[in-house]
C-alpha positions, 0 to 999 in steps of 0.5 A: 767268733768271726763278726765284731760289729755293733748295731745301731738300733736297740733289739727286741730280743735278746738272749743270755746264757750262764755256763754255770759249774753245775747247770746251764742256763738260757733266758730269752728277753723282749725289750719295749721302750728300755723294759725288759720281759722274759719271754723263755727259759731253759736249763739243763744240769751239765755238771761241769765241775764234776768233769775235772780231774785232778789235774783241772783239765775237763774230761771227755764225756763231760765236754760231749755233755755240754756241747750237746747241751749248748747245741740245743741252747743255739737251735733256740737262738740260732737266728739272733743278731750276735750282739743279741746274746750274751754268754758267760763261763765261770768258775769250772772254766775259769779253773780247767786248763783247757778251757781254751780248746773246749771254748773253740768246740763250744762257740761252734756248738752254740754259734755265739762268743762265749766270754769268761768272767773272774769271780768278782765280775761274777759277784757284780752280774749277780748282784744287777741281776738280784736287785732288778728282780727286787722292789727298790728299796734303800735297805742295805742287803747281803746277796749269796749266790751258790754255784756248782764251783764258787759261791758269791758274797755281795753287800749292796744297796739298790743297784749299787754293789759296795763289797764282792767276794767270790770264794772258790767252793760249791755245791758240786766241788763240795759234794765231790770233796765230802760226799763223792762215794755219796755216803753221808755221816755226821763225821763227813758233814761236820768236815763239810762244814768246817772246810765251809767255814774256813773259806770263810773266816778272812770275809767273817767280819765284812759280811757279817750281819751288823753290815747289812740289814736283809739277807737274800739268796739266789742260784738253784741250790738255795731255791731248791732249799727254800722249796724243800723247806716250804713244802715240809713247813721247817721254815715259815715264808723265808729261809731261817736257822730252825728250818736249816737245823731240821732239813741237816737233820733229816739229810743225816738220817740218810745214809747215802745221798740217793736216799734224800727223798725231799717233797719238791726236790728235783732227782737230779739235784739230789747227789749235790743238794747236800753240798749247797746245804753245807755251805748255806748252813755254815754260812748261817752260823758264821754270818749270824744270818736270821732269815733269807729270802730268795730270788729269782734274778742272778747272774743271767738276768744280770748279764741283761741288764749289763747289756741294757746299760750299755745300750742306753748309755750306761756302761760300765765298762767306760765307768771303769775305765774312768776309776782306773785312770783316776786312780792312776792320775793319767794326762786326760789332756793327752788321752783326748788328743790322741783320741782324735788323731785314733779317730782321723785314723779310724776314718780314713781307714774305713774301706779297709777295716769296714763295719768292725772299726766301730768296735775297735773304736770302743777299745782304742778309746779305752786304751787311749785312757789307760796307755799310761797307767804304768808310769804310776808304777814306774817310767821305765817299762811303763807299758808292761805296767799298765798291760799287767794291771789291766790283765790281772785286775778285777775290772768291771764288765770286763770279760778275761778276754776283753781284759787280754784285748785291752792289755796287749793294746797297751803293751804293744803301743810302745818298743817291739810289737808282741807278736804271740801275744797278739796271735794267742788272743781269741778270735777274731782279734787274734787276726783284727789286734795288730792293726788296732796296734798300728793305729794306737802306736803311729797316734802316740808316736805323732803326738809324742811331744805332747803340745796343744797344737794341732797336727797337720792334716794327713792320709794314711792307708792301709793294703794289706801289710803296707802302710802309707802314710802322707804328710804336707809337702815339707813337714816332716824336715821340720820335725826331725823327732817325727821323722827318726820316731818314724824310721825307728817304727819304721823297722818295728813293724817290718819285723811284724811284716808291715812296710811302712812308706811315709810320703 
C-alpha cells in the first residue's frame, strides 16, 4: 500500500472485492455517463472462519488458501489504477488476532489495500448494495445477510438504511459449533436453533415483522436456499416457512452433513448449508417473516455504489463527519478558519509531499471537523476524547484503518506527539501521518486565539526533519502567546526528531 493519491477523472473499470468468512468475491464493473454494469464475476469458497482456532488466531493452511485465492483475484486486476478497487474484510478479520500480519501477505498477494469494516458498516454496504439491485419503491424492507461469521439485520427504505445490526454468527461459525464432526440430529438442530434465537432476542421487537413491510435475503447461504427450495417446488417464487419446515425436515433425514443431496446445491456448500438454514429458520419464527425474496446485490455491489457516491459528490464519509460535529456542537467557525490555514499549508508544502497532499487534504479536513469533539465529554484531556470516539464508533464509510488514521490525527494535534501510535498505523500512513500531524498542530496552534482576523501571510517549509517556518518582519514580538506556543512546539517535535526553525 505505497500509492495514496486520488484521481481526478472517473473510471471505466472498477473492481471490488469481499473477504467474506466463508467466500471470496470479485466483481469487476464499467461505468458510463454514472451507470454501472458488471461486466465479470469470481468466487471461491476460502472458509476463512473455519481457519481460527480457539484462541482467534488463523491458522497456516487456511492464510496459504486464501493467499493463493487473492493472487488469482489480483492477476484479473492487476493493471487497474489502485483507486479502481475497493477491498473489504469482515467478521473472520475483524475476530483473528493476527489479522494485522495476515493483511501484509494478503495486500502483496492481490496488489491492492485491503481495508477492514465493523459489522455496522458492513450492514450499511449491504444494505446500498441490496437496494440498487431493487426496483425503487417506498416500501419499508428488512434486508438479512448471512455471511460465513456474522449475519446482518437492516430496515430501510429505498436507499436509506434506519436500523443496522451485525450479530456475531454464520453459516460456518454455526456449522462449526453445532455440526463439526458433521453428524446431524434433531437434539443438535435444536440447539442450533435456540443459540440462533438467543443471538436474537435483544433485536426481537426492532426487527420484528410490524417494522417492515417486505423481507429481503442476500448472501450465498439464502440463495443457495431459495434455489434448493425452487428446484424441489417446497416454496412457490420466494422463500417462505412451509418451504423452510420441509427443507429442516429433509436435512434431519440425514445423518451426516455429506449426506445432504439437494438438486441445485453446490458440494461445496453442503458442510455449511445447514448452518445458514439454522439461522434462517430461526430467524423466520422469531421475526414472524411470512415470505422473502432474494437478491442479488449485497456487500460488494454495495462497496461500488459507496465508491459512485463518493465520486459524484456524494460521500458519506463527509456525511458522517457533519452528524458527528453536529452532535458534538463543535466551533464550525473555528473549524473553517483552520481549514484555511491547512490549506495555505498543504500549498506551500507541495514539492515535498507531492501528489499525496490531495489525500491528506481529505482527512486534515475532516480532522479540522472533529479536533474538538472531546470537549463535549470534558475539557481536560479533550483530544484523547474525541480520538476515543472516532476509533471505537461505528462511522459510516469509514474503514477500522481510515477510522486509526483520523483518530491519532486528533489525539496527536495537541501535548506530546504519539509516536507508536502513529508508527503502529498501516502503511502508507505509518510513514505519511507525522507530517499530517505537523500541519494540523502549527494550524491549531496559529490560530489558537480563535479571532476572526486573518493570520499574517507566512512560509513554511519542510526538508526532511526541519521545519522552517517565516513570519513578517516584526510579528511574532508582537505575539508573545504565538511565540512561547511556538517554542513549547518547538521541543515537542524535537522529541519526534523534527527541528523547528522559525524566522
Amino acid at each position: 500500500m505505497t500509492n495514496i493519491t486520488e484521481q481526478e477523472q472517473p473510471p471505466e473499470l472498477v473492481a471490488a472485492v469481499d473477504l467474506g468468512s466463508n467466500s471470496f468475491h470479485m466483481i469487476v464493473c464499467s461505468i458510463n455517463k454514472g451507470q454501472l454494469k458488471t461486466i465479470d464475476r469470481l468466487k471461491e469458497m476460502v472458509r476463512l472462519a473455519s481457519g481460527l482456532n480457539h484462541k482467534n488466531v488463523l491458522d497456516e493452511p487456511t492464510q496459504q488458501r486464501a493467499l493463493a485465492c487473492l493472487q488469482r483475484f489480483g492477476q484479473r486486476i492487476q493493471n487497474f489504477p489502485q483507486n479502481n478497487v475497493r477491498i473489504v474484510g469482515t467478521n473472520t478479520l475483524r475476530t483473528a488476532k493476527n489479522a494485522d500480519q495476515f493483511l501484509l501477505k494478503a495486500e502483496k498477494a492481490i496488489g491492492y489495500p485491503i481495508h477492514i469494516i465493523s459489522g455496522i458498516e458492513e450492514a450499511r454496504l449491504i444494505y446500498q448494495g441490496v437496494a440498487h439491485s431493487l426496483q425503487s419503491n417506498a416500501n419499508r424492507r428488512l434486508v438479512m445477510d448471512i455471511g460465513g461469521g456474522s449475519t446482518e439485520y437492516i430496515i430501510g427504505t429505498n436507499s436509506q438504511p434506519s436500523q443496522k445490526e451485525s450479530l456475531r454468527m454464520g453459516c460456518v461459525t454455526v456449522s462449526n459449533r453445532f455440526f463439526a464432526d458433521g453428524e446431524i440430529s434433531p437434539q443438535r438442530f435444536q440447539k442450533a436453533t435456540i443459540y440462533v434465537n438467543q443471538q436474537l432476542r435483544s433485536y426481537k421487537n426492532l426487527f420484528n415483522h410490524k417494522n417492515w413491510e417486505e423481507a429481503i435475503g442476500a448472501s450465498g447461504s439464502i440463495r443457495a436456499i431459495r434455489k434448493v427450495l425452487l428446484a424441489t417446488e417446497w416454496s412457490p417464487g420466494g422463500i417462505t416457512p412451509e418451504g423452510l419446515e420441509k427443507l429442516k425436515k429433509h436435512v434431519l433425514n440425514c445423518k451426516n452433513t455429506s449426506e445432504i443431496d439437494l438438486p441445485e446445491l453446490d458440494p461445496e456448500r453442503r458442510p455449511v448449508f445447514i448452518g445458514g438454514l439454522v439461522i434462517l429458520y430461526a430467524t423466520f419464527k422469531t421475526l414472524n417473516i411470512t415470505t422473502m425474496s432474494v437478491s442479488d446485490g449485497a456487500l460488494r455491489e454495495g462497496l461500488i455504489y459507496d465508491y459512485l457516491g463518493a465520486m459524484f459528490n456524494h460521500d458519506v464519509r463527509s456525511e458522517t463527519v457533519k452528524l458527528l460535529t453536529e452532535h458534538y456542537h463543535t466551533d464550525t467557525l473555528q473549524s473553517e478558519r483552520l481549514k484555511i490555514t491547512v490549506g495555505d499549508i498543504l500549498e506551500q508544502l507541495k514539492p515535498f509531499l507531492g501528489a499525496q497532499s490531495k489525500v491528506m487534504e481529505q482527512y486534515l479536513s475532516w480532522a479540522t471537523d472533529l479536533h474538538e469533539i472531546g470537549r463535549n465529554i470534558a475539557h481536560s484531556q479533550y483530544h484523547k476524547h474525541g480520538a476515543y470516539i472516532i476509533k471505537h464508533g461505528d462511522l459510516a464509510g469509514f474503514s477500522q484503518q481510515n477510522q486509526k488514521l483520523l483518530s491519532t490525527l486528533v489525539l496527536a494535534h495537541r501535548r506530546k506527539i504519539p509516536q507508536k501510535e502513529i508508527k503502529k498505523l498501516p502503511p502508507p500512513w505509518n510513514k505519511s501521518a507525522i507530517y499530517m500531524v505537523i500541519i494540523l498542530r502549527l494550524a491549531v496552534l496559529l490560530l489558537r486565539n480563535r479571532s476572526h482576523a486573518a493570520l499574517p501571510e507566512f512560509r513554511i517549509s519542510l526538508e526532511q526533519d526541519k521545519i522552517i517556518l517565516q513570519f513578517p518582519e516584526g510579528w511574532l514580538e508582537n505575539a508573545p502567546l504565538t511565540q512561547a506556543d511556538l517554542a513549547q512546539e518547538a521541543d515537542y517535535l524535537a522529541k519526534a526528531h523534527f527541528n523547528l526553525q522559525l524566522s
